[in-house]
Backbone as numpy.savetxt, mean C-alpha at the origin, in Angstrom:
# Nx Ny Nz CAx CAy CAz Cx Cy Cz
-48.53 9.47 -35.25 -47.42 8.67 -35.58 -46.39 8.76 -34.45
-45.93 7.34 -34.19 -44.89 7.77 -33.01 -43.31 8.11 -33.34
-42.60 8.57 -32.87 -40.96 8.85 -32.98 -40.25 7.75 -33.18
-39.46 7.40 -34.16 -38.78 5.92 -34.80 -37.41 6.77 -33.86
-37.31 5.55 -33.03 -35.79 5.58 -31.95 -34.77 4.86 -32.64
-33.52 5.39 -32.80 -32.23 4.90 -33.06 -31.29 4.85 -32.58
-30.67 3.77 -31.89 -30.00 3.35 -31.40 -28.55 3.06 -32.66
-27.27 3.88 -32.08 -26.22 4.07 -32.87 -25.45 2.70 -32.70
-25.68 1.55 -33.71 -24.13 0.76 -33.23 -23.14 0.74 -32.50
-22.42 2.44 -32.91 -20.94 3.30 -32.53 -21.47 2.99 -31.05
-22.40 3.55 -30.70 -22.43 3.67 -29.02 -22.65 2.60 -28.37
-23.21 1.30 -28.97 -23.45 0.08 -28.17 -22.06 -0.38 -28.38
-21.05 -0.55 -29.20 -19.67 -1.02 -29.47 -18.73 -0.44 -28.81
-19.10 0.97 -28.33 -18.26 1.86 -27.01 -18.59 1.31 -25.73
-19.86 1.33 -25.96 -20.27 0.43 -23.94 -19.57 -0.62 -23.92
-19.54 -1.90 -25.10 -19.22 -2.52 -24.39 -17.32 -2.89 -24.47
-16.77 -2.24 -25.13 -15.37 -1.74 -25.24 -15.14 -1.16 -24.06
-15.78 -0.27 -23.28 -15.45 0.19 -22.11 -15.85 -0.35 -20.85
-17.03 -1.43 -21.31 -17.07 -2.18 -19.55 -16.33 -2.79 -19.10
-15.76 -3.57 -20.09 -14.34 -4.20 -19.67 -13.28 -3.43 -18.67
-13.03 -2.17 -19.19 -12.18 -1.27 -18.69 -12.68 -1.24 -17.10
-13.45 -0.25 -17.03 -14.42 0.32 -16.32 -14.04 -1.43 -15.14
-14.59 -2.41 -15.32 -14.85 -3.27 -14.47 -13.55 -3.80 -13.97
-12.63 -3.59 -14.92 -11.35 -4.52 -14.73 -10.53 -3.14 -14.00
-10.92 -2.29 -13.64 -10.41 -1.56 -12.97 -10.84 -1.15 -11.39
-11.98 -1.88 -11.49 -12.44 -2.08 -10.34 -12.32 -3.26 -9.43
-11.57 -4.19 -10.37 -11.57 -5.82 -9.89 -9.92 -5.75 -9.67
-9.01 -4.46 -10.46 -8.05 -4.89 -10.53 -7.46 -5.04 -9.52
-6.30 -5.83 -8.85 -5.72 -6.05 -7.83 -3.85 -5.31 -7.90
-3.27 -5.11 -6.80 -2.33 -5.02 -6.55 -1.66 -4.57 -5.19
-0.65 -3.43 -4.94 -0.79 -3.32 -3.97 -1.48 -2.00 -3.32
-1.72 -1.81 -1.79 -2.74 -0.95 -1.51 -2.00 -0.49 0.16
-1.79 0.53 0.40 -1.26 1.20 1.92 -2.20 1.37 2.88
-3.13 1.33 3.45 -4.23 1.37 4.41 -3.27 1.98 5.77
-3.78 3.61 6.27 -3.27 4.09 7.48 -4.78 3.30 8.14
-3.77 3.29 9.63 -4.29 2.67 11.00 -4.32 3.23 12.07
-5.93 4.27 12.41 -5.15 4.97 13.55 -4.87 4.28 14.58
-3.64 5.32 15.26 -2.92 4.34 16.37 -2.53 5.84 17.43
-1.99 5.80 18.24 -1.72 6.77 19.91 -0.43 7.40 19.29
0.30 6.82 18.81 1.68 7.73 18.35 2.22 7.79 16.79
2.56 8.98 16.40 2.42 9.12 14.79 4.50 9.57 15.40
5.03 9.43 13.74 6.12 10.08 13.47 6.49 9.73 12.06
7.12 11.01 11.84 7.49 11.28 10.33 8.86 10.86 10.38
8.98 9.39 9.57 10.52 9.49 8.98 11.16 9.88 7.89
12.48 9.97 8.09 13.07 10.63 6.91 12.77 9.83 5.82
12.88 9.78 4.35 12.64 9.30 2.93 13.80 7.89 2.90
15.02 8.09 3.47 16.10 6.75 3.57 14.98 6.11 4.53
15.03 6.24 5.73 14.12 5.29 6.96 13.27 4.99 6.18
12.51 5.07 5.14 11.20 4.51 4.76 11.66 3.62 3.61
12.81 3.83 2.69 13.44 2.87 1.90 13.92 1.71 2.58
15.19 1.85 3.79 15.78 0.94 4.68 14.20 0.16 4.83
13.66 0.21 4.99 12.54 -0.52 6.00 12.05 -1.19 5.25
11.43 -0.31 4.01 10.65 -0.86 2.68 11.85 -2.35 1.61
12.79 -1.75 2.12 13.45 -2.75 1.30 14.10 -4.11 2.01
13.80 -4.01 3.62 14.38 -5.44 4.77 13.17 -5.80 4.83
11.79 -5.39 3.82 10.64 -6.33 4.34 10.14 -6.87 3.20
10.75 -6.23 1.64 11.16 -7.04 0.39 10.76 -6.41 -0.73
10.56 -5.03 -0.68 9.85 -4.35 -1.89 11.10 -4.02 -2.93
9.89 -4.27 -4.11 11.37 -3.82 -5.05 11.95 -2.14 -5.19
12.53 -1.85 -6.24 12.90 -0.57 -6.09 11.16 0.47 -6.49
11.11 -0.55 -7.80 9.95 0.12 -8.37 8.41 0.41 -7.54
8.24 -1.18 -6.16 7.82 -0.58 -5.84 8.19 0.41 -4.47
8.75 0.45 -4.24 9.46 1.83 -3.21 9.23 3.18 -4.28
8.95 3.72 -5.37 8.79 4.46 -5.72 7.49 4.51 -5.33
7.12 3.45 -6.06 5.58 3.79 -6.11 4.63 4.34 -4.37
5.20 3.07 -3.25 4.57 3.11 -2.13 5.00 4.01 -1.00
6.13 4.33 -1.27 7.01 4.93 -0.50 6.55 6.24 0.58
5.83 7.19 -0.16 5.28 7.96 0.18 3.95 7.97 0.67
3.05 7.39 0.63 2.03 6.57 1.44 1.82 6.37 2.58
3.14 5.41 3.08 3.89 4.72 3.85 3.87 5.96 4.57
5.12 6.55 4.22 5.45 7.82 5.30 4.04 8.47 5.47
3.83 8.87 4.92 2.44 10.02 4.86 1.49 9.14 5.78
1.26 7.70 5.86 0.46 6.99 7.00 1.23 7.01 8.22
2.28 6.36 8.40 3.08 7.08 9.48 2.92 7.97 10.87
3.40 9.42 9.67 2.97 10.13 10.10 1.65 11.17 10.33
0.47 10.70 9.99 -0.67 11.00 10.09 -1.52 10.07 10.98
-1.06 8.73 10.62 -2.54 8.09 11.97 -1.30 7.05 12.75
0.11 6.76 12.63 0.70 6.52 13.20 0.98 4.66 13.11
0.16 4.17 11.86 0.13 2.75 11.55 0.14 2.57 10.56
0.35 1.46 9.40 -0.04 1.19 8.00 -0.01 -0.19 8.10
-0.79 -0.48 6.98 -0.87 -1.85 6.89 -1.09 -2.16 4.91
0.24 -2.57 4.79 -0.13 -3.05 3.35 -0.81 -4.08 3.04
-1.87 -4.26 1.91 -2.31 -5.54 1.44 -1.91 -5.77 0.15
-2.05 -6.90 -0.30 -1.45 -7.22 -1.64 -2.59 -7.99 -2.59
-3.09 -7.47 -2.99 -4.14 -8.98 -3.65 -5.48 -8.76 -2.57
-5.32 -7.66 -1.81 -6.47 -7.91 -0.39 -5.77 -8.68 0.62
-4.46 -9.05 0.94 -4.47 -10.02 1.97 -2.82 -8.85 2.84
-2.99 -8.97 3.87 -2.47 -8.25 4.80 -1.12 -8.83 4.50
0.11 -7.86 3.56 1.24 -8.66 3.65 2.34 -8.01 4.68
2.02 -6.73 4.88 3.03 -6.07 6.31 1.83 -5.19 7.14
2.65 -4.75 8.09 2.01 -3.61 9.07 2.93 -3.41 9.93
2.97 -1.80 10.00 3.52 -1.28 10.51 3.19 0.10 11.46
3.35 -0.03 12.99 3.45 0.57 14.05 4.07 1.31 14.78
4.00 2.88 14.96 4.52 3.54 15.90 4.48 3.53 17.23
5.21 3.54 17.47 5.32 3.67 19.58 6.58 3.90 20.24
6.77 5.59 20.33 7.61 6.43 20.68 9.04 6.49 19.35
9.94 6.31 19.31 10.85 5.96 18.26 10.94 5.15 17.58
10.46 4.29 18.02 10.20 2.59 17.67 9.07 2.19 16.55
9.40 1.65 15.38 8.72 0.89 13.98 8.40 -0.32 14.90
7.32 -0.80 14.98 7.00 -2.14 14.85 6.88 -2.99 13.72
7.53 -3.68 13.05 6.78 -4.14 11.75 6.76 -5.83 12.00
5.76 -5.92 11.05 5.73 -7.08 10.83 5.43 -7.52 9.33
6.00 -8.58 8.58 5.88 -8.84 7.61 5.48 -10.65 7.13
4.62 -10.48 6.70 4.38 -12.03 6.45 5.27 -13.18 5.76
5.78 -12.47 4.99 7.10 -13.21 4.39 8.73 -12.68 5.03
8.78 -12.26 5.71 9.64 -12.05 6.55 9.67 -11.56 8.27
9.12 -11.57 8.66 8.58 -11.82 10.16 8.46 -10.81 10.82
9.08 -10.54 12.00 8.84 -8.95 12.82 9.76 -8.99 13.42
10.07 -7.56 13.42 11.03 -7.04 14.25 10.81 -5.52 14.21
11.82 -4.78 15.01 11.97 -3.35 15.53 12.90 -2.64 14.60
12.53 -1.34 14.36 13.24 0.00 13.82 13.23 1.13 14.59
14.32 1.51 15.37 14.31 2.36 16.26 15.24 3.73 15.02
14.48 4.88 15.15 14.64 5.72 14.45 16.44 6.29 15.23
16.32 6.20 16.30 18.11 6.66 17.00 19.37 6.01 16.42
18.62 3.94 16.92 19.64 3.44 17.02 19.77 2.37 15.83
18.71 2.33 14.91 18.64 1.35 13.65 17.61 0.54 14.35
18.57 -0.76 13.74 17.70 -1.88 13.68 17.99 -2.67 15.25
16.97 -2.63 15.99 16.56 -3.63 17.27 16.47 -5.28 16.88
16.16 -5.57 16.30 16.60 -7.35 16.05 16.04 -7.10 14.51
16.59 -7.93 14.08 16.29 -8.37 12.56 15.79 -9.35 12.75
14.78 -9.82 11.48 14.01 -10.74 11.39 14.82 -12.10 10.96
14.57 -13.04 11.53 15.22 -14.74 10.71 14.18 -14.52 9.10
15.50 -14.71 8.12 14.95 -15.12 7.02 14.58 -16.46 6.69
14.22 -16.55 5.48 13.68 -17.74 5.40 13.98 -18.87 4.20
């Protein structure tokens, strides 16, 4: 006689209660910090990374959230590049004192850690 297999409802109604999860967390989108190595790294202070984060349009909430990332890419490979959705919405570059940034909805310009801001970007 062979072994009668049972398959629990409970557990087919959990799989598929949780693929959803499981998948939509893998599909989910938002934003994402990607370091870039680059020749010159520097650590700015926690204001320098707000000032910057907030002339290229992040809200407060997300400056909590990205804030530290940011710095921590910085200063470890010396570049970052945010995407949003997957699509490249800033990046940002060290080279000697000097932020390079650039922002897609607000353009590029310089952050010199001495003297501030080297040109500001034309808004739009």
């Amino acid at each position: 006689m062979k072994p009668i297999r049972h398959i629990s409802i409970s557990s087919v109604v959990i799989a598929f209660l949780l693929l959803p999860m499981i998948l939509g967390g893998c599909m989910r989108s938002g934003i994402k910090v990607v370091p870039v190595p680059s020749q010159d790294v520097l650590t700015l202070t926690p204001d320098e990374v707000v000032i910057i984060l907030q002339r290229i349009g992040f809200s407060n909430e997300q400056i909590k959230k990205h804030a530290w990332p940011v710095r921590d890419g910085l200063a470890r490979s010396g570049a970052v590049r945010i995407l949003v959705d997957g699509t490249a919405e800033a990046g940002f570059a060290i080279k000697g004192d000097e932020i390079f940034i650039s922002s897609r909805s607000r353009g590029q310009f310089i952050y010199n850690i001495n003297t501030g801001w080297v040109n500001l970007p034309m808004t739009r």
